[in-house]
N, C-alpha and C positions, 0 to 999 in steps of 0.2 A: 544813207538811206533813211527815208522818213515812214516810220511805224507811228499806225496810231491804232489805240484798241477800241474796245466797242465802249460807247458812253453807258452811264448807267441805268439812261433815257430807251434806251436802241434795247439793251438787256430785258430791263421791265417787259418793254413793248414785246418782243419775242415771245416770253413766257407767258404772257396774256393770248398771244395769238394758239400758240399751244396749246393751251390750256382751254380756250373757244374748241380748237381743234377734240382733244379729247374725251371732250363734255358730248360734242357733236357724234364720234366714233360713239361713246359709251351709250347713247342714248340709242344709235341708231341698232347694236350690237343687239343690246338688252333687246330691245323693238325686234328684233330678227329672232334671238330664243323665245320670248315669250308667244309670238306667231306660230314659232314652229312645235311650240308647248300646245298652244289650243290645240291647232291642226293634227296635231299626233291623238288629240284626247278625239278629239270629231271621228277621226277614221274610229279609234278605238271603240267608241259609240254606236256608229255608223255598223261595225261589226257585229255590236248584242244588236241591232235591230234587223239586224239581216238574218240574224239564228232566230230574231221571232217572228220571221218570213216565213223562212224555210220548216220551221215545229209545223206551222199549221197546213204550207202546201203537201207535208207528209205526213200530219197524224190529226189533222182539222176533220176528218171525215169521222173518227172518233167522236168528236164534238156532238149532242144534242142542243139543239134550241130552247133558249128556256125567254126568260121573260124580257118586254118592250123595257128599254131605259132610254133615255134623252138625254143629250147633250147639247150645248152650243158651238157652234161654229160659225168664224166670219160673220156675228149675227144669226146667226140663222138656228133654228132644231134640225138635230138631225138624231134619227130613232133610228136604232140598231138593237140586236137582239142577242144578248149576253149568251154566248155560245161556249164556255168554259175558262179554262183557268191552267198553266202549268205554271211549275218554278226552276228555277234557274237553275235546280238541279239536275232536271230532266234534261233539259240545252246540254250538260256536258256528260251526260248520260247515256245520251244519244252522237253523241258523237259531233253536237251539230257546233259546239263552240270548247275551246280545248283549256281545260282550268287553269294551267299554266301561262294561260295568256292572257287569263282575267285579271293583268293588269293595268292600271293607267299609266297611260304612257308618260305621262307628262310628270307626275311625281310620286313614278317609281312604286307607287300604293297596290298593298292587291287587294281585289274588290272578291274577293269568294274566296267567304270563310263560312266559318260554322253558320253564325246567324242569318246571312245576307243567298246563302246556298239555298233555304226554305221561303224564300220570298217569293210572291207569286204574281204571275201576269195573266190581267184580266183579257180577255179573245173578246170580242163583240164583232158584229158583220151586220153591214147595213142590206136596205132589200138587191140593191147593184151589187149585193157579194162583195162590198169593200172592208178591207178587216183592218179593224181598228184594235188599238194595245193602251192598257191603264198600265202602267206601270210608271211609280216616280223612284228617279236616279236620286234623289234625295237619301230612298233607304240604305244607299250602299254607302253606309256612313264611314267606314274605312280606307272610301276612296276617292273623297272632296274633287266628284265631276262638277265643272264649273257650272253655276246656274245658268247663265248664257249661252252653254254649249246644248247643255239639257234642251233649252226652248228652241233650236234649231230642229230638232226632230219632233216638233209638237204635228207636224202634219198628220199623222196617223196616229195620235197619241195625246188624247186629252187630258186636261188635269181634272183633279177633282174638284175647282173650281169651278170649269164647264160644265157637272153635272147637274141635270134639274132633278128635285125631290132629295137633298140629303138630309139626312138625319141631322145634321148641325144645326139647319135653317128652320125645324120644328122649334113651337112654340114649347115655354115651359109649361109641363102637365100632359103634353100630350102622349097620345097611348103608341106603344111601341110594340110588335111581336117577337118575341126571342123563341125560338123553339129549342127544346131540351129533349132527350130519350133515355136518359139512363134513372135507375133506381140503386140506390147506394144503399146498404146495410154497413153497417159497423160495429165494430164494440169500442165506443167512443168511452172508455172508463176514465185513460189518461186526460180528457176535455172536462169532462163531466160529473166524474165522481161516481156516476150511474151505473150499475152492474148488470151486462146484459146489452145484446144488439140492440140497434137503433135504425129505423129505416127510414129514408128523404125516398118520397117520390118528386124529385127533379121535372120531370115533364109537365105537373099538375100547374108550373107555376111557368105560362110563357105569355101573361098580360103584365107589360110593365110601361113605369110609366116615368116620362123624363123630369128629374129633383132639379138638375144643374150640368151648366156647360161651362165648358176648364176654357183657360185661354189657351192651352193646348190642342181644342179639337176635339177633345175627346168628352161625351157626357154620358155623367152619372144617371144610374135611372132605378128606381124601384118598386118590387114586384106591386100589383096593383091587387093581388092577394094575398093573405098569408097562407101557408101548410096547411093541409089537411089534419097529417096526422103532428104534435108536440115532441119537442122534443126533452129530456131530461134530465136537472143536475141536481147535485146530490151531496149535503154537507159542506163538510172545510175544502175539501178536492175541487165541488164544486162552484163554491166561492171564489176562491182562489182562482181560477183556470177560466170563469165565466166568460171576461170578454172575450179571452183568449180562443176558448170553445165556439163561440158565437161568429166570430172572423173565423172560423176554421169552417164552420158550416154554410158560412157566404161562399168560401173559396168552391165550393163544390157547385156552385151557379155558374161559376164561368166557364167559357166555351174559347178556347184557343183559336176561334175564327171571326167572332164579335168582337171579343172583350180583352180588356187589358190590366182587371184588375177587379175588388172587389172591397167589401168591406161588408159589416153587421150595420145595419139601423142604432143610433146612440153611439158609436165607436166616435172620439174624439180625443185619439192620442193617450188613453187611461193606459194604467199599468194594464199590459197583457196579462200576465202570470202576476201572482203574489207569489214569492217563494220564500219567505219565512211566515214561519207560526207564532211569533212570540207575542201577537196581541190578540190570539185566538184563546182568553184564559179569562178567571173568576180569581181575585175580583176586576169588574169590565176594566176593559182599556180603554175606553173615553166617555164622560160621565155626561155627551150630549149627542145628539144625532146628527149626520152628516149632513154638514151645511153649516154648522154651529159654529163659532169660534174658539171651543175645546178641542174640535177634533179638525187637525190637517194633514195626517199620514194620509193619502189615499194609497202610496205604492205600498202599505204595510194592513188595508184595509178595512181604511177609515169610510172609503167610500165616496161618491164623485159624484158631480153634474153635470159632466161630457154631455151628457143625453139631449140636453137644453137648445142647441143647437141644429143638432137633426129634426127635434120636435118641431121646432119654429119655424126651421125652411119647409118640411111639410103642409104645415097647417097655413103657411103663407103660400104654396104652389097646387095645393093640391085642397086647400082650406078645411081639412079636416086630417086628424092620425087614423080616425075610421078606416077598421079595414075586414071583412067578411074573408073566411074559407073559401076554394074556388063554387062551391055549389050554394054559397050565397049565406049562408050559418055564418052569426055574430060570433066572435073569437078575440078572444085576449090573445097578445103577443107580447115575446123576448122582446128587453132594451138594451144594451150593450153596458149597461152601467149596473155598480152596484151602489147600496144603500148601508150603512150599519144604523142600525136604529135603538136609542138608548131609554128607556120607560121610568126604572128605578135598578137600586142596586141587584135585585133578583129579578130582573126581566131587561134582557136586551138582546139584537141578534142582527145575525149581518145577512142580508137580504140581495135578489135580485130583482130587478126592476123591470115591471109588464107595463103595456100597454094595456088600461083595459077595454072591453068591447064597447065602450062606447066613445073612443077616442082621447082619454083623458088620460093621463101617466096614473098611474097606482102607487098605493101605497109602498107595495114591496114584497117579495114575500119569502119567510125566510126559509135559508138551507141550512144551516147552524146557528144554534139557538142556545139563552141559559135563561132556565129557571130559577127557584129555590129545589125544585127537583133534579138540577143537575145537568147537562149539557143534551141537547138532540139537534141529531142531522134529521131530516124532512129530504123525502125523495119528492119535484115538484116537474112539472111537463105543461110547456105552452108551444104555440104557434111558432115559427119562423117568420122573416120579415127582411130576405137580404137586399143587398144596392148593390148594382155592378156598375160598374166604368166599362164603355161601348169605345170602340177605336174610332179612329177621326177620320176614317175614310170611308163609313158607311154610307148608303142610301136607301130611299125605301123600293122596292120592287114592286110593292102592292099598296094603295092604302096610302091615307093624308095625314092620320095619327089626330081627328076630329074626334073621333070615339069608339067604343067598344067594338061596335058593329065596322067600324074603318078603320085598323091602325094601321101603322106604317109597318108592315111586316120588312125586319132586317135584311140585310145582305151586302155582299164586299162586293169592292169593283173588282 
């Protein structure tokens, strides 16, 4: 009997065909989960937009009408009337979508947690009573819905691209309305050195005005007044703690509905806190004034030019540091920076830095001081002057942000 085996020709060839064979299988495999990965994420979607159906056919009549906004669609405007707002917590509060299912389907992610539960959907209704939803799947950053999945449900559901009037698209300088209500008392001693309450009227101060835009979306803006009433630091406490006190008294501008952040006027990365004393002594610790090439400790409080920065971008957006009390009274204002200023062996002292009322930085002025007579703290009180960071999804409601008389009064989609 004649045996013959396979050549090594005929072998090759097999396993080439095989191997066309399973590249074709794997591709086709792969191509079948990942279809049925979208398609699982789509229904999943398809589900939160059907809970923000159902919110408004049962609790829409809740809703007041409040102000005209514009969008674009297909080319076109279309004006609808921002009619309220819930969050994602309400949907599983109500019963209308079940937390345990707020997952994506596709990779296993759950989308409602702590952060993403307080996230809010904007209601709008056009005059045909068509209701339209701001909300971007972006925010549920714990559950990477595909971007392409997302833009499938844009039919009732604008970006904040389509909106006309946002706050991003203002020019630099122009005037913003933040509204404030609260009045804050403290005994700010730990910031300040100061002994004794302190009172911020927060509400005096809701004309501000745009400094800068992040490539994040998000822009900086500052008050276009300083304070009415100064606020006070006092000695080594208050040296020490000044910038620190200064960003602590911006933090109290922001509004967990606007803003995403904040900062002092002059704040540029200086030591927050000084926390030792050991160059608070006679004879001086630096035999020149800050700026000098004798003195470089700033975090030991030498003292800094942070401030140079903020001064600039002002006086280049806004062309002047000038800045009046809300009732129009010239006023010197806090810089976020300190100074230590050196004279002679009996005269030197470490300072904080004002703006003064005529828009010019000052000299300094100090809160710990030495003579030949001996060391003094000086209790001193000026102006406020904060900058908040505005979130990247705002628009204006009201107002072109041209001037006092027209700003772009704030508000979320």
């Amino acid at each position: 009997m004649n045996r013959k085996g396979f050549t090594l020709v005929e072998v090759l060839a097999v396993i080439v065909i095989l191997s066309v064979v399973m590249g074709i299988a794997s591709y086709v495999v792969l191509h079948v989960i990942e279809s049925s990965g979208k398609k699982s994420e789509e229904v999943f979607v398809h589900r939160i937009t059907d809970a923000f159906e159902s919110y408004i056919s049962l609790y829409g009549s809740e809703f007041k009408e409040n102000d005209t906004v514009t969008f674009v669609k297909d080319g076109k405007d279309v004006k609808v009337k921002k009619i309220g707002f819930f969050t994602l917590s309400e949907l599983v509060n109500k019963g209308l979508i079940d937390k345990d299912k707020f997952i994506n389907p596709k990779n296993k992610k759950n989308c409602y947690t702590y952060d993403t539960k307080k996230l809010r959907v904007g209601v709008y209704q056009s005059e045909e009573y068509v209701n339209y939803f701001y909300f971007d799947f972006s925010q549920l950053d714990n559950c990477d819905i595909d971007a392409e999945t997302s833009q499938k449900f844009r039919t009732n559901m604008p970006t904040y691209d389509d909106f006309k009037n946002k706050v991003s698209d203002l020019q630099l300088g122009a005037y913003v309305r933040v509204f404030q209500q609260k009045i804050i008392f403290n005994n700010e001693f730990g910031y300040t050195g100061h002994e004794g309450r302190q009172q911020i009227h927060l509400y005096e101060l809701t004309l501000w005005r745009i400094l800068k835009k992040n490539d994040d979306g998000t822009v900086e803006i500052i008050s276009e007044n300083v304070s009415s009433r100064g606020i006070s630091f006092k000695g080594i406490k208050g040296y020490q703690n000044f910038v620190k006190g200064l960003n602590h008294f911006a933090n109290y501008y922001e509004n967990g509905i606007y803003t995403v952040g904040s900062r002092y006027f002059g704040y540029s990365n200086q030591t927050l806190e000084i926390s030792e004393n050991i160059k608070f002594k006679n004879p001086a610790p630096w035999t020149c004034t800050t700026g000098a090439g004798c003195n470089s400790e700033e975090s030991l409080g030498g003292g800094d030019t942070g401030y140079e920065s903020d001064m600039n971008l002002v006086r280049e957006v806004l062309g002047s540091n000038k800045a009046t009390k809300p009732d129009g009274t010239s006023s010197s204002y806090w810089v976020a920076s300190r100074k230590y200023s050196y004279r002679n062996s009996h005269d030197y002292s470490w300072d904080a830095r004002i703006v003064n009322a005529d828009g010019n930085i000052g000299n300094g002025v100090a809160l710990y001081s030495y003579t030949s007579s001996g060391f003094t703290s000086s209790d001193v009180s000026y102006a406020l002057r904060p900058i908040v960071i505005l979130k990247s999804n705002l628009i204006c409601k009201s107002g072109d942000g041209s001037s006092k008389d027209n700003p772009c009064v704030v508000d979320t989609l």
